[in-house]
MIPA-474800 format. One record per residue (C-alpha): residue number from 1; x, y, z. Coordinates in nm, 4 decimals. Each point is the difference from the previous one (the first is absolute). Layout:
MIPA-474800
pt i = NUM X = X Y = Y Z = Z $
...
This chain:
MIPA-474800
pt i = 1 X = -11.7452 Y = 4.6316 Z = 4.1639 $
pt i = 2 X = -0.1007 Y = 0.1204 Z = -0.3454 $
pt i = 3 X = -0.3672 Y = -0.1245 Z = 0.0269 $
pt i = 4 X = -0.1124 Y = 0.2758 Z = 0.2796 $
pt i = 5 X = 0.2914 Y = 0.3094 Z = -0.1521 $
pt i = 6 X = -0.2623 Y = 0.0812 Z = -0.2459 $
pt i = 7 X = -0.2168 Y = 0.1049 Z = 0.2954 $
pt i = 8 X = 0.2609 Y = 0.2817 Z = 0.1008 $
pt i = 9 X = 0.1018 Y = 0.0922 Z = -0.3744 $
pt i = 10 X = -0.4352 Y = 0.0701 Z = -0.0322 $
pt i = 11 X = -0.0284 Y = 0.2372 Z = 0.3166 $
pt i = 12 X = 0.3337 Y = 0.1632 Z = -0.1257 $
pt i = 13 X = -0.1758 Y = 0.0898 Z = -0.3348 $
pt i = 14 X = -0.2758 Y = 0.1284 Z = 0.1983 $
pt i = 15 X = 0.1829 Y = 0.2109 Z = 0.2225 $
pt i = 16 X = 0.2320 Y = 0.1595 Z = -0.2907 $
pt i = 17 X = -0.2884 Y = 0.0828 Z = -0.2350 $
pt i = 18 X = -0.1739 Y = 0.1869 Z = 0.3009 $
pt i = 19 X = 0.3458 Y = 0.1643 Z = 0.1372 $
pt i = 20 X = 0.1264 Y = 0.0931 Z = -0.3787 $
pt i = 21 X = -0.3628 Y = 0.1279 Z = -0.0543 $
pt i = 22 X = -0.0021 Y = -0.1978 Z = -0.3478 $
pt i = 23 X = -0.2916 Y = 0.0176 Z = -0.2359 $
pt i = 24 X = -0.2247 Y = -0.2293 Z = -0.2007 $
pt i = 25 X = 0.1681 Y = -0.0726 Z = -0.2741 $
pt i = 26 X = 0.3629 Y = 0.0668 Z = 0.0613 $
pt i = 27 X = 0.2745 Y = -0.2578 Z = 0.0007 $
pt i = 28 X = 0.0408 Y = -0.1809 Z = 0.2411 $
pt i = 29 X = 0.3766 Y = -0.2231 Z = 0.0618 $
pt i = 30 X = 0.0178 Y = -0.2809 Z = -0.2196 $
pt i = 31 X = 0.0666 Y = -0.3922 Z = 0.1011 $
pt i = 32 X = 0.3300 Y = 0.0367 Z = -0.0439 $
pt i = 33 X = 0.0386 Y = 0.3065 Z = 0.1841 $
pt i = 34 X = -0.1726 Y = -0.1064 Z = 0.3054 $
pt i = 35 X = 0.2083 Y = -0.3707 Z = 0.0394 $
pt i = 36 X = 0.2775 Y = 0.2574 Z = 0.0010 $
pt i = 37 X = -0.1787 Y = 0.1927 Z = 0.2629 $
pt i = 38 X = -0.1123 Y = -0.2813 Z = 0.2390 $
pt i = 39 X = 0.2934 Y = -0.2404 Z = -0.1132 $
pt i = 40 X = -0.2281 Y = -0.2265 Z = -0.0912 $
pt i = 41 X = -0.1207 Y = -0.2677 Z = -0.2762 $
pt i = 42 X = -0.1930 Y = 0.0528 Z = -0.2614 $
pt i = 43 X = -0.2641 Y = -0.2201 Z = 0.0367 $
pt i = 44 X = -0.0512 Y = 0.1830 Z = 0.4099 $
pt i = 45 X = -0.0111 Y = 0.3666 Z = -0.1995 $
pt i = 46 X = -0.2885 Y = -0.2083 Z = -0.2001 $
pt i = 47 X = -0.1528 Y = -0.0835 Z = 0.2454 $
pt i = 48 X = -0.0343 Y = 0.3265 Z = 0.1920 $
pt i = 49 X = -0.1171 Y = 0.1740 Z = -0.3014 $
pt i = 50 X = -0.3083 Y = -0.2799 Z = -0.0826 $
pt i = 51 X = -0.1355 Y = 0.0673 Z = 0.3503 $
pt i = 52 X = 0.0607 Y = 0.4274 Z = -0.1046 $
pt i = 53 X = -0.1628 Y = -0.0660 Z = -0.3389 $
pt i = 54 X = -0.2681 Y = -0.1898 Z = 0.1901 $
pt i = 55 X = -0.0608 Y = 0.2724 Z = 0.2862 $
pt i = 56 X = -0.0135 Y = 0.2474 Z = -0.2761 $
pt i = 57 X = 0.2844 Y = 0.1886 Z = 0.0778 $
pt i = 58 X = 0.2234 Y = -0.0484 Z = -0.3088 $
pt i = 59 X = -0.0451 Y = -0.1483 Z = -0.3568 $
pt i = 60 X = 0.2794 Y = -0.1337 Z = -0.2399 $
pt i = 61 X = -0.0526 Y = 0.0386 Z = -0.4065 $
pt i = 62 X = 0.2027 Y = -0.3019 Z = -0.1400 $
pt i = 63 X = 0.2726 Y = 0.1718 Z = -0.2126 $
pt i = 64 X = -0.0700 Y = 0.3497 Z = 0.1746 $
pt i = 65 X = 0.0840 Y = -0.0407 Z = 0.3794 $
pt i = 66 X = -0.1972 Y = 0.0562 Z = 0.3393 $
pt i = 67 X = -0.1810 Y = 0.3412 Z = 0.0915 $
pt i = 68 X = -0.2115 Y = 0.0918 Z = 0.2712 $
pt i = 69 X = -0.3397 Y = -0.0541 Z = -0.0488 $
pt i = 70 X = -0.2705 Y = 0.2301 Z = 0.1082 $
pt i = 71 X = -0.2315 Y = -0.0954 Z = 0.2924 $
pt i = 72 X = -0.2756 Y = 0.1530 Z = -0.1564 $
pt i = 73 X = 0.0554 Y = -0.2649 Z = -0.2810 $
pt i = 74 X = -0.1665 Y = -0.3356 Z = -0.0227 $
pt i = 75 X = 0.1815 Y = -0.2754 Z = -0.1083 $
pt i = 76 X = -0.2981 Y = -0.2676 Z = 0.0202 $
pt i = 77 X = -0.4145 Y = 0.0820 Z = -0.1302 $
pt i = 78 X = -0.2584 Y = -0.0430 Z = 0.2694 $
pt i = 79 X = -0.1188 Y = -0.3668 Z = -0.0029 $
pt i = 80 X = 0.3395 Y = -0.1673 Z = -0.0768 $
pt i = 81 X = -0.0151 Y = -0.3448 Z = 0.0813 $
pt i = 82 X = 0.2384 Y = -0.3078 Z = 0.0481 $
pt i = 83 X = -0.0267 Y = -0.3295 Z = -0.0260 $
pt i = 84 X = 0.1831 Y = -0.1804 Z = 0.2792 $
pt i = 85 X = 0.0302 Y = -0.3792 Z = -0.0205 $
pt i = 86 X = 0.1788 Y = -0.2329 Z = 0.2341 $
pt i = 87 X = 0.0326 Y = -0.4141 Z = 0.0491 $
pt i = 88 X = -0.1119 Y = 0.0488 Z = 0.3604 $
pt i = 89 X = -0.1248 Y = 0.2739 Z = 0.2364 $
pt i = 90 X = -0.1172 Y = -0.0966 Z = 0.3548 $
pt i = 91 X = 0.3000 Y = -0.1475 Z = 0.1734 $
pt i = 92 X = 0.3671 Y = -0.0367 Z = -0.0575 $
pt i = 93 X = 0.2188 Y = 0.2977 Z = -0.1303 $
pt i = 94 X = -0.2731 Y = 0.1186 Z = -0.2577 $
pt i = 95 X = -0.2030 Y = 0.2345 Z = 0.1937 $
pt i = 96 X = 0.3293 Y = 0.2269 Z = 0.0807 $
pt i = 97 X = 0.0291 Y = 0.0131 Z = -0.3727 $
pt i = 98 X = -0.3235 Y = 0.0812 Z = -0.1078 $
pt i = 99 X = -0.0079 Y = 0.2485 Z = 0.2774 $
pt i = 100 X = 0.2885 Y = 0.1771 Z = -0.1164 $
pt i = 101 X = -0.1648 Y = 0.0650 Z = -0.3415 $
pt i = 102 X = -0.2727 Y = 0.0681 Z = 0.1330 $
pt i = 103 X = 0.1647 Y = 0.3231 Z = 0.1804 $
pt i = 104 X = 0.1684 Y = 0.1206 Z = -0.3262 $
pt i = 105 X = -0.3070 Y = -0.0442 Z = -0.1589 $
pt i = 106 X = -0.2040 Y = 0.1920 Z = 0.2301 $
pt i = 107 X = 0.2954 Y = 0.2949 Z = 0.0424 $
pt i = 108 X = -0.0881 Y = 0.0432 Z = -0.4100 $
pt i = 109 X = -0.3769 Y = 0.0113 Z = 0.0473 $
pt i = 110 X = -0.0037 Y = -0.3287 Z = -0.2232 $
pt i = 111 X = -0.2279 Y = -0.2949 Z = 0.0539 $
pt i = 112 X = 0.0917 Y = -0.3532 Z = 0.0461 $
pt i = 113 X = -0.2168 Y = -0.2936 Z = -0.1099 $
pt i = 114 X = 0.1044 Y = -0.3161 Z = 0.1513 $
pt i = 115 X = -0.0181 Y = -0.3813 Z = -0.1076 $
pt i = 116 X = 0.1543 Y = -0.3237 Z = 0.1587 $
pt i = 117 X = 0.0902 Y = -0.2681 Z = -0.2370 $
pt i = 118 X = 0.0697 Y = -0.3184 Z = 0.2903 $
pt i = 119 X = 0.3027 Y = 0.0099 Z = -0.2529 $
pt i = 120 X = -0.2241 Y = -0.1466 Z = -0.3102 $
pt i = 121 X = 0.0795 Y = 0.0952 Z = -0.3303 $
pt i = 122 X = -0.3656 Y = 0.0104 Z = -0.0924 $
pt i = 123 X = -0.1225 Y = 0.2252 Z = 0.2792 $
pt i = 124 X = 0.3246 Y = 0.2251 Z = -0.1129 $
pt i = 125 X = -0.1967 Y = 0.0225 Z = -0.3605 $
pt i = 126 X = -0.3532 Y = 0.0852 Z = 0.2113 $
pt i = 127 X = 0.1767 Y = 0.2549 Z = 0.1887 $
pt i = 128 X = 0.1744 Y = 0.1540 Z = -0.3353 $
pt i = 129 X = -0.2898 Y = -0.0164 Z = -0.1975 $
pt i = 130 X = -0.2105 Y = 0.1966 Z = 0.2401 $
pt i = 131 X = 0.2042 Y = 0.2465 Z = 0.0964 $
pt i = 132 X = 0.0628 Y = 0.0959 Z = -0.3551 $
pt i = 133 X = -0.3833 Y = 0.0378 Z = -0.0734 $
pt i = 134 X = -0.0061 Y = 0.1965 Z = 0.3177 $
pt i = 135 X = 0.2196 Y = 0.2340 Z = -0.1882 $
pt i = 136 X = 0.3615 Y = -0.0126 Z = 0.2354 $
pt i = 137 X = 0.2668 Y = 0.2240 Z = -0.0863 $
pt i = 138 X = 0.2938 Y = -0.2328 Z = 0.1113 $
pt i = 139 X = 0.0172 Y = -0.3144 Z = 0.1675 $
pt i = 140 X = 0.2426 Y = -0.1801 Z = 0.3012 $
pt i = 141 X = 0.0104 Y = -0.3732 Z = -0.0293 $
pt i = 142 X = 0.1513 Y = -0.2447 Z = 0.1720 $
pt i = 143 X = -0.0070 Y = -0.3090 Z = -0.2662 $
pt i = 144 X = -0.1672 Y = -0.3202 Z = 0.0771 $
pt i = 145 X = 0.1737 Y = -0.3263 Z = -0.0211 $
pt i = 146 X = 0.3239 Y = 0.1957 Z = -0.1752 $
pt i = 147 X = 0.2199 Y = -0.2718 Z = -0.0842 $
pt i = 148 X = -0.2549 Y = -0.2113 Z = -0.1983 $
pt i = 149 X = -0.1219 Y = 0.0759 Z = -0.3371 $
pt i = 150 X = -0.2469 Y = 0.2629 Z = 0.0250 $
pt i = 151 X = -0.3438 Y = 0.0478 Z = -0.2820 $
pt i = 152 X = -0.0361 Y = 0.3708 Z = 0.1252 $
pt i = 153 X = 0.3237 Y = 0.0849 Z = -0.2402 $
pt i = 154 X = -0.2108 Y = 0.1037 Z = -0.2412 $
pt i = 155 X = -0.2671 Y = 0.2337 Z = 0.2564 $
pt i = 156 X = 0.2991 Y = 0.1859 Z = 0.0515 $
pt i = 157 X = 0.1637 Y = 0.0480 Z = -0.3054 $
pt i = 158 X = -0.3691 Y = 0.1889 Z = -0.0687 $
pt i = 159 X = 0.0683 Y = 0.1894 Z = 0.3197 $
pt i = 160 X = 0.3298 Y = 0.1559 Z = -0.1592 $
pt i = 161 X = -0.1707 Y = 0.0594 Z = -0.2697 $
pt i = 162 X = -0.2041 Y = 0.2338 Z = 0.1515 $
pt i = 163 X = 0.2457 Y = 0.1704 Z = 0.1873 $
pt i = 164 X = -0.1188 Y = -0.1203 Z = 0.3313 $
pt i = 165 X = 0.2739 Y = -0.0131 Z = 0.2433 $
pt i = 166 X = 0.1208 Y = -0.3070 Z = 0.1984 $
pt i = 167 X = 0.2262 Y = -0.0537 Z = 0.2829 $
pt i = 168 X = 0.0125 Y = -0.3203 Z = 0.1636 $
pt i = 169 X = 0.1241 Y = -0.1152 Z = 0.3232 $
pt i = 170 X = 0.1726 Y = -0.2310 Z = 0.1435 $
pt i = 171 X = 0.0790 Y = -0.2393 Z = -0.2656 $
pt i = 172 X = -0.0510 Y = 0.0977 Z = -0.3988 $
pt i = 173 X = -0.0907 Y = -0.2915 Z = -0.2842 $
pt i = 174 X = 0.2787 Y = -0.0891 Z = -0.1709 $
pt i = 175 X = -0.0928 Y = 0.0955 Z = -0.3183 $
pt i = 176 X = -0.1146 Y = 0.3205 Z = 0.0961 $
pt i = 177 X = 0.2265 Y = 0.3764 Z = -0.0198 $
pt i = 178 X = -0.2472 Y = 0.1871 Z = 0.2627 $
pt i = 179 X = 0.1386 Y = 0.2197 Z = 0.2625 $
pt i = 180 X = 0.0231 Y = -0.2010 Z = 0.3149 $
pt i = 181 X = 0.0794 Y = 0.0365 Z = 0.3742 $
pt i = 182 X = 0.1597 Y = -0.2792 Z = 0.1767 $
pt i = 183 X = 0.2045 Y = -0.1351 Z = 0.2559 $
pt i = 184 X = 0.3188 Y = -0.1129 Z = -0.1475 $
pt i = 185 X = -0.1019 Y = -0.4008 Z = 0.1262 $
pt i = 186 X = 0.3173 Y = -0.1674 Z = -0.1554 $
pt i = 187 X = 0.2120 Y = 0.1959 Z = 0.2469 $
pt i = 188 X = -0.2512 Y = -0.0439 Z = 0.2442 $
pt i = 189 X = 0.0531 Y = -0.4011 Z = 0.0238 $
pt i = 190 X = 0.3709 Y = 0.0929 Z = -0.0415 $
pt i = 191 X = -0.0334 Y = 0.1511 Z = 0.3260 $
pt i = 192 X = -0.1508 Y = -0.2175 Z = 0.1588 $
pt i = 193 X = 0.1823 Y = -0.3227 Z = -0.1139 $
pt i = 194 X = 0.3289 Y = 0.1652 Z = 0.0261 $
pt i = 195 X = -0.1053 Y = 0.0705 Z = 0.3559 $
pt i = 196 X = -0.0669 Y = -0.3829 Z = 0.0468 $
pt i = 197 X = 0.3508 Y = -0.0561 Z = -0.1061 $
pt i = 198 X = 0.1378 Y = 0.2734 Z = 0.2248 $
pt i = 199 X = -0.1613 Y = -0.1976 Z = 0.2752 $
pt i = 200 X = 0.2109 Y = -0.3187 Z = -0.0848 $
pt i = 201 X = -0.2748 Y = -0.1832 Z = -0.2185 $
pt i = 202 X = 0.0975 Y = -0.1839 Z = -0.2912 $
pt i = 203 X = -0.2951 Y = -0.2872 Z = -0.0242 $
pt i = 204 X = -0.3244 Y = 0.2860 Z = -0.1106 $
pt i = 205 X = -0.3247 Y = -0.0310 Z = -0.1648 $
pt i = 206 X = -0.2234 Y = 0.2078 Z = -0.1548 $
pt i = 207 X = -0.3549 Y = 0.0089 Z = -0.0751 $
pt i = 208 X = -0.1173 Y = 0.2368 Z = -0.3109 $
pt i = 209 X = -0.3371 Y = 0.0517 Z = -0.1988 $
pt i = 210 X = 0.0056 Y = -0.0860 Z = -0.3128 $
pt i = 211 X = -0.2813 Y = 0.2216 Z = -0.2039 $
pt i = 212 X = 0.0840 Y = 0.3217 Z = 0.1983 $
pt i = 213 X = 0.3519 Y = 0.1698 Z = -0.2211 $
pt i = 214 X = 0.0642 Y = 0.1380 Z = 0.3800 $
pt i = 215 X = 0.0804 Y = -0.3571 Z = 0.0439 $
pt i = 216 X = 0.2253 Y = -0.1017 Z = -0.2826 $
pt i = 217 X = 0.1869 Y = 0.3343 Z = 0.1117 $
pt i = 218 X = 0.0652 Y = -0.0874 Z = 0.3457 $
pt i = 219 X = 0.0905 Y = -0.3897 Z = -0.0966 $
pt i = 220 X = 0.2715 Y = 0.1656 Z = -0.2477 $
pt i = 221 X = 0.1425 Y = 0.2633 Z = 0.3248 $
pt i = 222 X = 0.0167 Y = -0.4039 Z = 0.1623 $
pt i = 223 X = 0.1848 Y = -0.1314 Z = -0.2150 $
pt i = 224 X = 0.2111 Y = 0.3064 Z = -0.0470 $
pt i = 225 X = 0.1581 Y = -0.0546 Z = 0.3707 $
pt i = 226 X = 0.0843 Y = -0.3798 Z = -0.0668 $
pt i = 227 X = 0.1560 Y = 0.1061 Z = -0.2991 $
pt i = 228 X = 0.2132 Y = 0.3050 Z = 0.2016 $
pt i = 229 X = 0.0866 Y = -0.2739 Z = 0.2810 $
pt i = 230 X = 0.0529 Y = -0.2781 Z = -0.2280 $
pt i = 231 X = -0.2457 Y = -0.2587 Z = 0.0783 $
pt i = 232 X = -0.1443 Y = -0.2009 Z = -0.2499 $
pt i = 233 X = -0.3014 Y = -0.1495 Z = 0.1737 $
pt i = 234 X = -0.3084 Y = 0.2702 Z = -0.0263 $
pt i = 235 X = -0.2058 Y = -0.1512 Z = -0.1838 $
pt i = 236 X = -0.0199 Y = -0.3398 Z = 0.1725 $
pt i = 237 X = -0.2321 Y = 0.1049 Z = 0.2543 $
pt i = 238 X = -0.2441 Y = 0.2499 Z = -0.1726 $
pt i = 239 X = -0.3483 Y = 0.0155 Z = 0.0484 $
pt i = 240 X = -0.1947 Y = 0.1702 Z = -0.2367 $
pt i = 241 X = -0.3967 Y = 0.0968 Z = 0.0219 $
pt i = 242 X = -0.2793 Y = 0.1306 Z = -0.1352 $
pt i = 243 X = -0.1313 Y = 0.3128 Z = 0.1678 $
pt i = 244 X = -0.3772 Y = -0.1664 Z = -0.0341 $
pt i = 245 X = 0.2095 Y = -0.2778 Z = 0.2283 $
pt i = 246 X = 0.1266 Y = 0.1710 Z = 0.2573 $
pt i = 247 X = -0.3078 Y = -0.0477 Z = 0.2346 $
pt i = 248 X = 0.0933 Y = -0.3798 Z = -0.0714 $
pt i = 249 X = 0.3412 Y = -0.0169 Z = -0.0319 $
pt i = 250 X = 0.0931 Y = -0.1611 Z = 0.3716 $
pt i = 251 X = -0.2969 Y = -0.2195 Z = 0.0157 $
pt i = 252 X = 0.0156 Y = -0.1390 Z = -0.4123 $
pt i = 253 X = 0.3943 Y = 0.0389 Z = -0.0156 $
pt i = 254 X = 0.0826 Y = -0.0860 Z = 0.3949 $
pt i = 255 X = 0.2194 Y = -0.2853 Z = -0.1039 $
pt i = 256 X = 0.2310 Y = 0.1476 Z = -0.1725 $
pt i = 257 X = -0.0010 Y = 0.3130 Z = 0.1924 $
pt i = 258 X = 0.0915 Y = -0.2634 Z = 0.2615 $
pt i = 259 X = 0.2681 Y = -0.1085 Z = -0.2448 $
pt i = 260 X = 0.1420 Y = 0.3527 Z = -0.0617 $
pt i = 261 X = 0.0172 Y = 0.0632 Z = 0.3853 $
pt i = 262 X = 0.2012 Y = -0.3271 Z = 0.0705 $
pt i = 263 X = 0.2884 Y = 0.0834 Z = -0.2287 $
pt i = 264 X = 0.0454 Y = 0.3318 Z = 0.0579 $
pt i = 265 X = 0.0752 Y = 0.2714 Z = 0.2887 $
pt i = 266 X = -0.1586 Y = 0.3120 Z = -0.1789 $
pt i = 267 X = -0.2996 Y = 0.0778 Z = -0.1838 $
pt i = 268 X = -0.0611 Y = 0.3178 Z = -0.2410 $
pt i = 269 X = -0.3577 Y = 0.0498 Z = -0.0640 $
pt i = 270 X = -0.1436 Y = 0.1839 Z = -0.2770 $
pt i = 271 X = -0.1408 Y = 0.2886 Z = 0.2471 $
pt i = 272 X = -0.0862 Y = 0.0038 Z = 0.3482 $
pt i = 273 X = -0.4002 Y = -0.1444 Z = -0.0207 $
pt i = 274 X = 0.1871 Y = -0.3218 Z = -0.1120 $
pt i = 275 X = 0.2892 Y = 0.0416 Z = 0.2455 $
pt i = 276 X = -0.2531 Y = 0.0052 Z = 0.2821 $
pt i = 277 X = -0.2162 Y = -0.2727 Z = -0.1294 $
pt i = 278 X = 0.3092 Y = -0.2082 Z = -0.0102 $
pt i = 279 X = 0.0886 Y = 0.1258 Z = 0.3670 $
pt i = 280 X = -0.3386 Y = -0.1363 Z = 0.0958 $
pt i = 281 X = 0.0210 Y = -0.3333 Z = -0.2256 $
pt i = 282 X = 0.3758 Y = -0.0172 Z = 0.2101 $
pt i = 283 X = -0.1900 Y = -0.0159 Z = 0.3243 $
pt i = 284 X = -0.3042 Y = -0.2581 Z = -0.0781 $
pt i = 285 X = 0.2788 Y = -0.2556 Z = -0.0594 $
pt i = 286 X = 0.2504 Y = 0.0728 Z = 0.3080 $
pt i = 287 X = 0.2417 Y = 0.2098 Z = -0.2268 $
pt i = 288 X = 0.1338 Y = 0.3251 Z = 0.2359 $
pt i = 289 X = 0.1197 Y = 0.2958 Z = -0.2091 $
pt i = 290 X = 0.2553 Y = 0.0811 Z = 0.0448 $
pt i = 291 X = 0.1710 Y = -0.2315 Z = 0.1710 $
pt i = 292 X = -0.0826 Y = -0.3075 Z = -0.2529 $
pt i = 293 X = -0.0407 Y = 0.2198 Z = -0.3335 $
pt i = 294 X = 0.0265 Y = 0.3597 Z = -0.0678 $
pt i = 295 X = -0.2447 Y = 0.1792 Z = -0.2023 $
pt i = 296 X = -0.0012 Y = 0.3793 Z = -0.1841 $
pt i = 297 X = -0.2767 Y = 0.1597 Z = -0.2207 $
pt i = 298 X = -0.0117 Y = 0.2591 Z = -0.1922 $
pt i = 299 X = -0.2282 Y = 0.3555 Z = -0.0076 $
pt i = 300 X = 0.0630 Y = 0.1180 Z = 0.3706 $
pt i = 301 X = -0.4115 Y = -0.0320 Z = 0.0250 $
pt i = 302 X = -0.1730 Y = 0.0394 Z = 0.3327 $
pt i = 303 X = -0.0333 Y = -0.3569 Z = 0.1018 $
pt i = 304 X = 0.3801 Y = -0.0350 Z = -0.0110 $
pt i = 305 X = 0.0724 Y = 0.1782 Z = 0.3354 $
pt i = 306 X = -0.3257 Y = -0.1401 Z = 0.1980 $
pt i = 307 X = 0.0152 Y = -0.3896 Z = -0.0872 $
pt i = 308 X = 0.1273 Y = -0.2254 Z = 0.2783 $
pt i = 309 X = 0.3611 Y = 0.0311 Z = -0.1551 $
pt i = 310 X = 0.0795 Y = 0.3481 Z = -0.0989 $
pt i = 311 X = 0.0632 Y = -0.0899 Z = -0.3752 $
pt i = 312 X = 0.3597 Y = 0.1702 Z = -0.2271 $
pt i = 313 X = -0.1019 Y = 0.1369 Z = -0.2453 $
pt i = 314 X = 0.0768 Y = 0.2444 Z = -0.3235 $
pt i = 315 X = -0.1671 Y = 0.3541 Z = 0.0552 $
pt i = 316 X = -0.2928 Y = 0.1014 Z = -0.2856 $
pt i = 317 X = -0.0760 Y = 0.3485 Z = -0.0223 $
pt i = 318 X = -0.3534 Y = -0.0646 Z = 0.0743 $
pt i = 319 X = -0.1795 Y = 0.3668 Z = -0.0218 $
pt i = 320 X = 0.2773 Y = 0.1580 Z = -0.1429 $
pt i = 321 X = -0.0261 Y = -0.2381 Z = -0.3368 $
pt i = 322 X = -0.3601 Y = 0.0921 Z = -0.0593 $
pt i = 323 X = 0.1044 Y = 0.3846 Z = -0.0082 $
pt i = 324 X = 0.2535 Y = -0.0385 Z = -0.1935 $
pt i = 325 X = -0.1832 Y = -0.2374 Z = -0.2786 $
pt i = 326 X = -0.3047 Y = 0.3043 Z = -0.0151 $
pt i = 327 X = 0.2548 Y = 0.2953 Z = 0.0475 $
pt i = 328 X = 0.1341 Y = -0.1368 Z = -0.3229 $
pt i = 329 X = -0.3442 Y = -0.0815 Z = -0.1709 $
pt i = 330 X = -0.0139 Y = 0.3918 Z = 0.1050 $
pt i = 331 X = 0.2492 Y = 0.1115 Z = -0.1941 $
pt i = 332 X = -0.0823 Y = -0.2465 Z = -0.3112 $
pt i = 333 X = -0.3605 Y = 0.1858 Z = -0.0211 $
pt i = 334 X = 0.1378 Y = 0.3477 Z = 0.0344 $
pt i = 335 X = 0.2752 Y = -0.0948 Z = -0.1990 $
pt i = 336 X = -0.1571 Y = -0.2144 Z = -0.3026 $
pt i = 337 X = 0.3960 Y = -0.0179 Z = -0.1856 $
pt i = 338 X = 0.1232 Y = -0.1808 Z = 0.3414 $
pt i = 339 X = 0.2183 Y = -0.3065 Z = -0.0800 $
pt i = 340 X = -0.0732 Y = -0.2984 Z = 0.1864 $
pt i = 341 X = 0.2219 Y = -0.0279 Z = 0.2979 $
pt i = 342 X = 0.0623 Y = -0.2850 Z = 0.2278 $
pt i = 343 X = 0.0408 Y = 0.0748 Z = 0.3752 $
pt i = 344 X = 0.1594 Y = -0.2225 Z = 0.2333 $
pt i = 345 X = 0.0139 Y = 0.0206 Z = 0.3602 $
pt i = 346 X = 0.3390 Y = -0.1446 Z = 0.1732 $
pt i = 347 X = -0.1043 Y = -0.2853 Z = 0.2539 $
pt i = 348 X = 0.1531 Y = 0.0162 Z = 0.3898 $
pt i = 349 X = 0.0516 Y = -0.3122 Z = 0.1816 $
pt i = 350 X = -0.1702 Y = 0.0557 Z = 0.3497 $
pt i = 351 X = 0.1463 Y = -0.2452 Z = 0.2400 $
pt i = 352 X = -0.1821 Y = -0.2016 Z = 0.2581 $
pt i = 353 X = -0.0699 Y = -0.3307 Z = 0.1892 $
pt i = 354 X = -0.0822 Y = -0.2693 Z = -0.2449 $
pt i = 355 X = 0.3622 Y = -0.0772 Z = -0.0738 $
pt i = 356 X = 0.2442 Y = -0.1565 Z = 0.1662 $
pt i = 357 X = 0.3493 Y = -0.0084 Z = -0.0541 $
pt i = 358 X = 0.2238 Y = -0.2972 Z = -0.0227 $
């Protein structure tokens, strides 16, 4: 799989510069040259040499090509520092993230200053605001309440203007042209749902937030597969919720989750902290999963495998999409002429007990 060649392509590099005895400052094989190599894609040869540029082993001049860099040569001043800021930190998928930029961080001797926004555009200003009178060189944001109409536009149109870097992840406004690192969620449902069908399920439901974009992008990959398999009937029973809901959402909305359940044999839920709250709602009110209903989340996250009902799921690449977002806000800051690029991660479905086939 392309995601995890770029790990082989960057010990190759590493290898050949040592065996071919190659100096700072020669040429090194261009993008091109090394898909040819590897018979790979483009964007996996990008990939490997983000993590080089970030380990300090190469460095590309936009127009010029890539050359070995020096060891002796800093890329970063002493005191670099980072703003990270995330929705959420202490339980779900968002410490794996955070940890993985924490560990490119740290391999570049940078700092990383961290704030938690519950997902509130106004603690998203706090955090901005501080961390640019703490002086931050670049910045990795995951965007609060992204599908809604956001008054920070304007903070970070001031942020470009100073050349400050941003990469966001997970989800980008849409309004916004920042670099960001995702999983690709339209496919994502796709998989899922198309797996439902697969199964022999034609009567499915979904339940989506409605302020998160993450949302709105995983609603469309649902009603993608009724399109592909002809069905006309997604939207009847669709759920949508507030993230400041979910807490609430089986005790305030239990009738017509109740409602949902009755006319249908599937469920897709947003990701899997609503998949196994739904699970749990299911078994309060004498509903088995998955003999009466079926349910799949999304995000692969811990919980998924341990609840009662080992939950199907999409995989998220967890650790692996925090490296990536600050191996790229790497090469931004060594590289200040780097376009914005978009990254997304292909989604696997990962297969397990909470659907049953008809």
């Amino acid at each position: 799989m392309d995601d995890f060649k770029y790990l082989a392509i960057v010990e190759w590099v590493k290898q050949h510069i040592v065996k071919k005895n190659l100096s700072p400052g020669e040429r090194f094989y261009s993008e091109k040259e090394l898909c040819d190599i590897h018979g790979v894609s483009r964007q996996t040869v990008r990939q490997a040499l983000m993590v080089l540029e970030s380990q300090n082993i190469i460095w590309r001049k936009r127009g010029s090509g890539t050359f070995v860099r020096s060891v002796d040569q800093p890329v970063f001043k002493q005191g670099y520092n980072v703003g990270v800021i995330s929705t959420y930190f202490s339980d779900y998928i968002f410490p794996s993230i955070v940890t993985g930029i924490e560990r490119v961080l740290k391999a570049n001797h940078i700092g990383m200053q961290l704030s938690i926004t519950q997902n509130q555009v106004f603690e998203e200003s706090k955090a901005l605001k501080t961390m640019l009178a703490q002086d931050v060189k670049g910045l990795i944001v995951e965007p609060s309440k992204s599908a809604l109409p956001n008054p920070n536009r304007a903070l970070y149109e001031e942020i470009r203007s100073l050349n400050i870097p941003v990469v966001f992840f997970n989800a980008n406004y849409p309004w916004s042209d920042f670099s960001c690192v995702a999983m690709d969620d339209v496919k994502a449902a796709s998989l899922v749902t198309d797996h439902l069908f697969a199964m022999g399920h034609r009567k499915i439901s979904g339940i989506f937030a409605l302020d998160d974009i993450q949302g709105h992008k995983r609603y469309q990959g649902f009603m993608n597969s009724f399109e592909q398999h002809s069905i006309p009937t997604a939207e009847q029973n669709v759920l949508w919720y507030s993230t400041s809901e979910k807490q609430s959402l089986f005790t305030l909305s239990s009738e017509r989750v109740l409602s949902i359940l009755k006319d249908s044999t599937a469920v897709v839920c947003y990701n899997d902290s609503i998949a196994v709250s739904l699970m749990n709602f299911c078994k309060e009110n004498g509903i088995k999963v998955p003999e009466d209903i079926s349910i799949v989340g999304i995000d692969n996250a811990k919980l998924a495998s341990i609840c009662e009902v080992p939950l199907t799921t999409v995989s998220h690449p967890h650790q692996l999409l925090g490296e990536r977002a600050a191996e790229l806000l790497m090469q931004m800051l060594s590289q200040p002429n780097t376009e914005n690029e978009n990254i997304l991660f292909e989604p696997e479905l990962v297969s397990r007990q909470s659907v049953q086939k008809l």
